[in-house]
C-alpha positions as CSV (number, residue, x, y, z in Angstrom):
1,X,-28.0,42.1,87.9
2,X,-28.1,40.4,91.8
3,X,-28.7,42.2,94.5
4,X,-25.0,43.2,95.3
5,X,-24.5,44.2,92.0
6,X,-27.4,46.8,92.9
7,X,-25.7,47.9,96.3
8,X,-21.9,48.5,94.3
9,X,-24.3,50.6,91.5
10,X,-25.9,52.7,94.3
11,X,-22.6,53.3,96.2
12,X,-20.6,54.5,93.2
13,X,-21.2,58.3,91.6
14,X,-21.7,58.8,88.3
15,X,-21.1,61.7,86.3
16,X,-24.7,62.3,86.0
17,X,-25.5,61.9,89.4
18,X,-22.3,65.0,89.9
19,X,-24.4,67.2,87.5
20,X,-27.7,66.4,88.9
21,X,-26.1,67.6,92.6
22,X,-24.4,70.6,90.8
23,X,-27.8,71.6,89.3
24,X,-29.6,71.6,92.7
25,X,-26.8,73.3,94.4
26,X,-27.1,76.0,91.8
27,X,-30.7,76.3,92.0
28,X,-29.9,76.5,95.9
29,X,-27.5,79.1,96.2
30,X,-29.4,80.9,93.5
31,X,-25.7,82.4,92.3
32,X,-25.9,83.7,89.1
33,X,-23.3,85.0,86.5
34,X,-22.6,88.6,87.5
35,X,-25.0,90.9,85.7
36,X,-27.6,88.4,84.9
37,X,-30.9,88.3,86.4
38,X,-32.5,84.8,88.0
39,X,-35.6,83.5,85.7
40,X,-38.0,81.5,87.9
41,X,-39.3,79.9,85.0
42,X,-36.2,78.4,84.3
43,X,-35.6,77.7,88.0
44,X,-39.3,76.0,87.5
45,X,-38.1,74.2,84.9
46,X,-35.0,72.7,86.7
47,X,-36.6,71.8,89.6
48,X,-39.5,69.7,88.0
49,X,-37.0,68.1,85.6
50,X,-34.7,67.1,88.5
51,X,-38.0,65.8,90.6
52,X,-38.7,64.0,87.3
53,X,-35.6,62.0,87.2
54,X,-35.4,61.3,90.8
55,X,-38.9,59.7,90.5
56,X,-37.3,57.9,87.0
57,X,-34.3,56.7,88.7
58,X,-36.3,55.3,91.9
59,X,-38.8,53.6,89.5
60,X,-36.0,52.1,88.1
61,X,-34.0,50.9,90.8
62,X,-37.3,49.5,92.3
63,X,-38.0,47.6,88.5
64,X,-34.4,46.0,88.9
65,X,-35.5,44.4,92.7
66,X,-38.6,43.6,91.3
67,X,-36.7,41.9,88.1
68,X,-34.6,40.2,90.5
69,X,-37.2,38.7,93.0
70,X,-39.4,37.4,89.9
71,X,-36.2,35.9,88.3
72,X,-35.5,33.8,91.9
73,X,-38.8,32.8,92.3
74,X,-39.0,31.3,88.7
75,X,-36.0,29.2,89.4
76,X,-37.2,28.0,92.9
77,X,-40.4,27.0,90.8
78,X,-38.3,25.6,88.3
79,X,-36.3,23.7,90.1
80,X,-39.2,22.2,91.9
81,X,-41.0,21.1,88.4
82,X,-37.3,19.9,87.5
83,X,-36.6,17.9,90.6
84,X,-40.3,16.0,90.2
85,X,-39.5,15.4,86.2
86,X,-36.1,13.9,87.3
87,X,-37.7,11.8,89.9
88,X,-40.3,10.7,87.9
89,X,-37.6,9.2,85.3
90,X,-35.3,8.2,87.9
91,X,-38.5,6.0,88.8
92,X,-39.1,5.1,85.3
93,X,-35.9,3.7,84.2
94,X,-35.5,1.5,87.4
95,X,-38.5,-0.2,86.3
96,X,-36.8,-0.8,83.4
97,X,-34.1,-1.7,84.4
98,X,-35.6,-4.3,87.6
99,X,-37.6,-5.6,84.3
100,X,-34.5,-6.8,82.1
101,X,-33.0,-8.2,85.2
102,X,-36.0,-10.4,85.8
103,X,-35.9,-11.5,82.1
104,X,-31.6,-12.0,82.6
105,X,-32.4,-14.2,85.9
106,X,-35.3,-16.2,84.0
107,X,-32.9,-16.9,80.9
């Protein structure tokens, strides 16, 4: 996944980022269906859960840059190892090849 890839990801809404938002608006507004009484344990609950997958989803955005950068960096490195391999049989077969030419000319 490149980088713009990343950006189009982040800008679009998905359904579970709707019911992550609906969640903390609930646990906001604190509205409850009539006749029930709030729980704070369960508003405990929802509010380390949702902390716990903001952290998740910001670990793994952060992984995906990270994947990216190291995948770049090993092509720039293997590019360079590629570009002295080439060179070094570019070099190698115009030996050879200066070589028959000499033995054509001598014939």
């Amino acid at each position: 996944m490149k980088l713009n890839d990343l950006d189009k990801v982040a800008s679009e809404k998905d359904p579970d980022s709707e019911r992550l938002e609906h969640i903390q608006e609930w646990l906001q507004t604190r509205l409850r269906p009539a006749g029930s009484s709030s729980d704070i344990w369960i508003d405990d609950s929802f509010n380390f859960c949702l902390s716990l997958i903001e952290a998740l989803r910001d670990e793994n955005q952060s992984l995906w840059l990270m994947l990216d950068e190291l995948k770049s960096s090993e092509m720039e490195s293997w590019a360079k190892d590629n570009e002295e391999m080439l060179k070094e049989y570019l070099d190698e077969h115009i030996k050879k090849l200066k070589w028959s030419n000499k033995l054509l000319g001598e014939a």
